[in-house]
C-alpha positions in Angstrom: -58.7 -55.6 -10.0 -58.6 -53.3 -13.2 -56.0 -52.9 -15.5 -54.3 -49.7 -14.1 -53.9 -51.9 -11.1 -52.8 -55.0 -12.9 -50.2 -52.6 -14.3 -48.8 -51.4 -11.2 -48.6 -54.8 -9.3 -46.4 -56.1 -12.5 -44.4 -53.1 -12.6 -43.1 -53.5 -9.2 -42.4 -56.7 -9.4 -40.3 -56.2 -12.7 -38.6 -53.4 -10.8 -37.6 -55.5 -7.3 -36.1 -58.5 -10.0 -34.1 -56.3 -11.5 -32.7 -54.4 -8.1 -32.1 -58.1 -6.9 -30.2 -59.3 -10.0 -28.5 -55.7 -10.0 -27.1 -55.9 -6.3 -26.1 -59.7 -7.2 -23.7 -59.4 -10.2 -22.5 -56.6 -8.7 -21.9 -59.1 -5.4 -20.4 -61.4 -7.6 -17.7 -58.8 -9.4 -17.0 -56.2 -6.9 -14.0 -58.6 -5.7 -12.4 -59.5 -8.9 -12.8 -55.6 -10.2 -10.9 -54.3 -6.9 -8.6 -56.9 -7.2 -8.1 -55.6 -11.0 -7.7 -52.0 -10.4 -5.1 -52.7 -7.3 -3.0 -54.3 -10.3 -3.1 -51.7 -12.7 -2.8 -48.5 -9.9 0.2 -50.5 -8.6 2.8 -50.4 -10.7 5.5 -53.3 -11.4 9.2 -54.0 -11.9 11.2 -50.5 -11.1 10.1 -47.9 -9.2 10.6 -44.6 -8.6 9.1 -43.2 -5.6 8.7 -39.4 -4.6 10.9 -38.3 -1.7 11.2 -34.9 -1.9 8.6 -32.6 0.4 7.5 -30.6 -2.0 6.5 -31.5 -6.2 9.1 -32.3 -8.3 9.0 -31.2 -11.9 9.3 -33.9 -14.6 11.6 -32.4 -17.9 11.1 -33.8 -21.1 15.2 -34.4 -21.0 18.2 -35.0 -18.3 18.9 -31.4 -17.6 16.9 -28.0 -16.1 18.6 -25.6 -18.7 17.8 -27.9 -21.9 14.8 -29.2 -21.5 11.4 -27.9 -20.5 9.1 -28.8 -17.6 6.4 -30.8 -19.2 4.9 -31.8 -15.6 5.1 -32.1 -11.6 5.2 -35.1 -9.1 4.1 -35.1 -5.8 5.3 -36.6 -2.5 5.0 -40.3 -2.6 3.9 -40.7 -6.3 5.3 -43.8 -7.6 6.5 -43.9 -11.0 7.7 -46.9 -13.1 11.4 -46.1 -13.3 12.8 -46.5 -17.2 16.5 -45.6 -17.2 19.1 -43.3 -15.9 21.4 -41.0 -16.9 25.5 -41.3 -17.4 26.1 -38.7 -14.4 23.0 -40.9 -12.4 21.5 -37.8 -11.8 18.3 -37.9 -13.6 15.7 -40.9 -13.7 14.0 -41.7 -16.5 10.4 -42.8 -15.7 6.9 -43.8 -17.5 5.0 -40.3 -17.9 1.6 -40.1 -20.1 2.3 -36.1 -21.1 5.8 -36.8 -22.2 7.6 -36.7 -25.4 7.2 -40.7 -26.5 5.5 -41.2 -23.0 8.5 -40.7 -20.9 9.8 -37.9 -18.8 13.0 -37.5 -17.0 13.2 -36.5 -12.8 16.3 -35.0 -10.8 17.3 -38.6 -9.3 18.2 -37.3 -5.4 14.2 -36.0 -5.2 13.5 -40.1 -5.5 14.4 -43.5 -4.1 14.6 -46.2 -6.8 13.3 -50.0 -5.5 12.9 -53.0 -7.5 16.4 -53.2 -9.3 18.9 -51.7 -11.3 18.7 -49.2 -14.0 20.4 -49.1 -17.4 22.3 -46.9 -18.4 19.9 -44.2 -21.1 21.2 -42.0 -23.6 19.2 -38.4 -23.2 17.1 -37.5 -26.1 17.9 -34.6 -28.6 17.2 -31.2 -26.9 14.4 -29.4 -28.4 15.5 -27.2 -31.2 15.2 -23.4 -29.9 12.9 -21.2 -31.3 13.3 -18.8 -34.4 14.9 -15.7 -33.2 13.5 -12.3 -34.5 16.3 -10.5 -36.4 16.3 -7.0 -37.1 16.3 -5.9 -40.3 19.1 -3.4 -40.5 17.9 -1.1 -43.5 14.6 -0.4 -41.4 16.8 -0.2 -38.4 18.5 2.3 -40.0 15.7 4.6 -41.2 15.1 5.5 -37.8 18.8 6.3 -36.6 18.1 9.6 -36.7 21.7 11.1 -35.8 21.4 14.6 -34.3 22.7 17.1 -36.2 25.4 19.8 -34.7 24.7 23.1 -34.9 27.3 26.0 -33.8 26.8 27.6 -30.4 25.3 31.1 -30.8 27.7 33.7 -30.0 26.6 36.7 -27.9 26.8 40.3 -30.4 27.0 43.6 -28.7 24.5 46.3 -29.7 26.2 48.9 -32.3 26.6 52.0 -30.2 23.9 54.2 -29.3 24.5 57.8 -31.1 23.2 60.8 -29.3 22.2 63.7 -30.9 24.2 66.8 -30.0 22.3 70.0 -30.0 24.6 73.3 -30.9 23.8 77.0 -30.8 22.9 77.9 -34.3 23.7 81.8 -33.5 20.3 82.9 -34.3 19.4 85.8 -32.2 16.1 86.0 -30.2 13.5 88.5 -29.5 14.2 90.0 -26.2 11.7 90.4 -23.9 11.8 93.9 -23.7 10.3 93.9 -27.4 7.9 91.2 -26.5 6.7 93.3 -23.9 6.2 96.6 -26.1 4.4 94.3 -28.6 2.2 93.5 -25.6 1.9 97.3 -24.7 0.9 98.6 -28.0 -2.6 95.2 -28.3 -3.5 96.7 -25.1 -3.7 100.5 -25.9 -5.1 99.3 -29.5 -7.9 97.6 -27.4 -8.4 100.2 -25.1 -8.9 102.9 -28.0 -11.4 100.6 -29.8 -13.3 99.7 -26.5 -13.6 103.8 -25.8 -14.5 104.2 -29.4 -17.6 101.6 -29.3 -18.6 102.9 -26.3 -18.8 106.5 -27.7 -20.8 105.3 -30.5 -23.1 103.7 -28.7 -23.9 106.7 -26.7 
């Protein structure tokens, strides 16, 4: 047998020892560790148990207008129940995300087992956030206020002015003269017209 095989051989028995020693401790403390975790997932002493059919919030005070929701609950959680309010309207219980590790539910969504509850003061309600104010000198720059102007009134045209045209009393040529100054060119022409011709010839 060489040493690759020597090797092997002790490998695998290392390996099986420590599968058998692993399945037996965990044998051994598989009871006392479920026994263990049934005690700490059940919780002790008052209870507060989820009744409602639908998730319930969980307020970080006794009231749905003061306090905000800081959580839900659903149907059949079980709570440890702390305290209740002076109305008995709202359950204080044990919740991890509250304010101090408490939280506060509406008391008919659950049924309370395991005794009697005291009597709890609420806590202080949460101081409200900083309102923006306006600041009224910006504010006012831009209040522009519109400013009135008069109506414009209608204004008729001034009136035309026509031009009237009157006989100056100048007297004309009559036509008989126009027509003896057109008499007189055409015997001029005619003379001048015999004239060329006879000079020609």
């Amino acid at each position: 047998m060489n040493i690759y095989a020597m090797r092997r051989f002790w490998f695998k028995i290392l390996l099986g020892l420590l599968t058998v020693a692993g399945l037996g401790a965990g044998t051994f403390l598989s009871p006392n560790q479920a026994e263990a975790y049934q005690e700490a997932s059940t919780p002790t002493g008052v209870l507060a148990t989820v009744i409602y059919a639908e998730q319930i919030n969980v307020r970080s005070g006794p009231s749905t207008v003061n306090y905000p929701i800081i959580g839900h609950l659903l149907p059949g959680d079980v709570v440890p129940a702390l305290g209740i309010s002076k109305g008995r309207e709202w359950i204080q219980i044990s919740y991890s995300s509250g304010v101090g590790g408490v939280g506060w539910v509406y008391a008919p969504f659950v049924s309370i087992s395991g005794g009697e509850l005291l009597i709890i003061e609420p806590p202080p309600t949460p101081t409200p956030l900083v309102t923006a104010t306006i600041d009224l000198t910006l504010a006012a720059a831009f209040n522009i206020q519109p400013t009135q102007t008069r109506i414009p009134t209608f204004t008729p045209p001034p009136p035309l002015d026509v031009p009237q045209f009157t006989d100056s009393g100048t007297s004309r040529p009559s036509g008989a003269a126009s027509g003896i100054f057109i008499i007189i060119l055409m015997i001029i022409g005619a003379v001048g017209l015999v004239l060329s011709y006879i000079l020609r010839s």
